[in-house]
N, C-alpha and C positions, 0 to 999 in steps of 0.2 A: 497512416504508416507508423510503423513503430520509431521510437527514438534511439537513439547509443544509450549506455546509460552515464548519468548524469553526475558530474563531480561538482562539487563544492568550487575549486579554483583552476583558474586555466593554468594549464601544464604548462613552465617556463622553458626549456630547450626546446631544441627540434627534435633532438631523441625521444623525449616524451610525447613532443605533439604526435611524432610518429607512432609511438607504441597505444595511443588513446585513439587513433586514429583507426589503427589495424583491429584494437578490443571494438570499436564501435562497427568498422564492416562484418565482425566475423556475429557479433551480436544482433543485429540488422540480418544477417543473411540465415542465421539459426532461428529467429521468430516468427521469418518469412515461412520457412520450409515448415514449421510447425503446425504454423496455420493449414499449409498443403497438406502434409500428409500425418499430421499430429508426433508428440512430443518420443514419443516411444519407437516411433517407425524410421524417424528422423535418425539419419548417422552424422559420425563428424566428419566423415570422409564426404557428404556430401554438404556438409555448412561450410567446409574448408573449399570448395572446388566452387559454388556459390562467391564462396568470397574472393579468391581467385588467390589463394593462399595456401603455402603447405600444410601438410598435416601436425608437423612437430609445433606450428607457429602457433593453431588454438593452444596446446599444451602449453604454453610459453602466457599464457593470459586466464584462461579458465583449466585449472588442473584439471576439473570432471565434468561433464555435460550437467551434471543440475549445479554446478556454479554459475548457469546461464539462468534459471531458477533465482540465488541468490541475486541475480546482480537485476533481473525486474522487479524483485522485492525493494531493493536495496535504494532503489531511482525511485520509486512511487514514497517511502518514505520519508526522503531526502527532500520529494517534492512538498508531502506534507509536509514537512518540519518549518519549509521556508514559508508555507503559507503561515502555519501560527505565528511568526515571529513579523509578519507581516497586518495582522488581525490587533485590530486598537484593543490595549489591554483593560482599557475602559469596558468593553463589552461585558456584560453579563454571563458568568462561565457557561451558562446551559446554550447561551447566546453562541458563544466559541467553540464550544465541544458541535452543538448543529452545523455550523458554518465548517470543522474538519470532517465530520461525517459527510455531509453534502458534496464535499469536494473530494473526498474519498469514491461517492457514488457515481460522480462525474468522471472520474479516471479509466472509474472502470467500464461505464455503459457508453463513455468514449471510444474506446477501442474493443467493445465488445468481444470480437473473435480471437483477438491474441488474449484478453483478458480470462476466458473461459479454457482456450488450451492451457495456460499456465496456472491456473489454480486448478483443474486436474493433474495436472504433472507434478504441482507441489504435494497434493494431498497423498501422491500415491510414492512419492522423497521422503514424506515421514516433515516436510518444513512445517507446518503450521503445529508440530507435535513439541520441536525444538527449536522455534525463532527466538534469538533475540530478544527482547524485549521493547525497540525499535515504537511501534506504534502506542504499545502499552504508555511505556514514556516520555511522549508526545503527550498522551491524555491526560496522566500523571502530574506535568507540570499544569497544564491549565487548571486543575482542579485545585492543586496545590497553592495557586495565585489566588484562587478562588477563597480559598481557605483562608490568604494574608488578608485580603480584603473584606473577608466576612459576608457572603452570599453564597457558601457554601455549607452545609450542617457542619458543626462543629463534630470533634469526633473523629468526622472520616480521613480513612486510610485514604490517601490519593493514587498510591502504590496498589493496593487491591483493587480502587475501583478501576483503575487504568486499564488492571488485568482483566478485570471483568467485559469493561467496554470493548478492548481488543478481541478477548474471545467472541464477544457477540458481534462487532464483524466481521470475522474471521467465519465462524459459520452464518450468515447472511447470506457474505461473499460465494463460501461454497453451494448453499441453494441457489443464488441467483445464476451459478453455474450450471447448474444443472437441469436449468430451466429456461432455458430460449426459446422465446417468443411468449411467453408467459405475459400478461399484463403488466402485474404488478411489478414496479419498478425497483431497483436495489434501493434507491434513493428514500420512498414512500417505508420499505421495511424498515432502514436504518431508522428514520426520524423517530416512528413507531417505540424502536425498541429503547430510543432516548428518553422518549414520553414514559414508558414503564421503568424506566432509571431515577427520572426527575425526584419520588419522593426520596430517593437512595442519597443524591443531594444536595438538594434545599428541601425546607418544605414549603410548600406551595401556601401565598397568603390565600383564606378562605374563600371558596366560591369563584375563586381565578384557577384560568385555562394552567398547566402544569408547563409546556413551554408552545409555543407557537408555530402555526401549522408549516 
């Protein structure tokens, strides 16, 4: 089942418990309907009657239907972030960058069905054309540590390579959408297109595996 989305600190009044309360049923009852009858077909007259709420009330939390978009992006980053900062900084960055990828592929082959409605709904929002930089800079700083610590090529941008890793899950992500029931795993692609990153940065001591399967 899907989650509310996720904040950093629990709301202090009861105004706000309430108003986090009310964004989490109408969130919950818009990813349900999603899954039913997909993202496009979905009203908000029917996420609001789901939720058992007026119509002016979504307005009052998500000004537009793809700010429900935004706010599954928003919670799966959020979630990432907490794992890196969770992740012994001892690790070896290709070590840290697999362990966010993997947990990225988990998220998603987790919830499979809402994860596949919402990354077609994003792609066809124009979001993965115009996000943030959110996951980019997640990867960014691990690289960047990488760098202070020296097990990463000297040299590298950690701002470019960020971008670059985020685009390539970003389309991963939309093939493995596209693809249900497919074998091959999102989880097995990611690792894959880390392994083709590895010489980008370290380079690998001779005759050793580039990172581990």
């Amino acid at each position: 089942m899907a989650t509310a989305p996720t904040q950093r600190r629990e709301p202090t009044g009861r105004r706000e418990r309430n108003k986090q309360r009310m964004a989490g049923r109408l969130y919950e009852a818009a990813l349900t309907l999603f899954q039913q009858k997909g993202y496009d077909e979905t009203t908000i007259d029917e996420i609001t009657e789901l939720a058992d709420t007026a119509r002016g009330t979504f307005f009052n939390h998500f000004p537009q239907k793809e700010d429900l978009i935004t706010a599954w992006s928003e919670q799966r980053r959020l979630i990432l972030t907490d794992l890196v900062h969770d992740l012994d900084p001892a690790q070896p960055t290709l070590s840290r960058l697999s362990h966010c990828l993997a947990h990225l592929a988990r998220m998603n082959e987790s919830e499979a069905a809402v994860a596949r409605v919402m990354v077609s709904a994003w792609v066809k929002t124009g979001r993965p054309l115009t996000e943030e930089p959110g996951t980019a800079a997640t990867f960014a700083e691990i690289i960047a540590h990488g760098l202070d610590r020296g097990d990463v090529r000297a040299g590298t941008d950690p701002h470019l390579l960020g971008l670059i890793l985020r685009d390539a899950y970003l389309g991963a992500l939309y093939r493995w959408s596209q693809r249900p029931g497919e074998p091959r795993s999102l989880h097995h692609e990611l690792q894959d297109i880390l392994r083709l990153l590895t010489p980008c940065i370290r380079e690998a001591p001779e005759n050793a595996p580039a990172v581990a399967g």
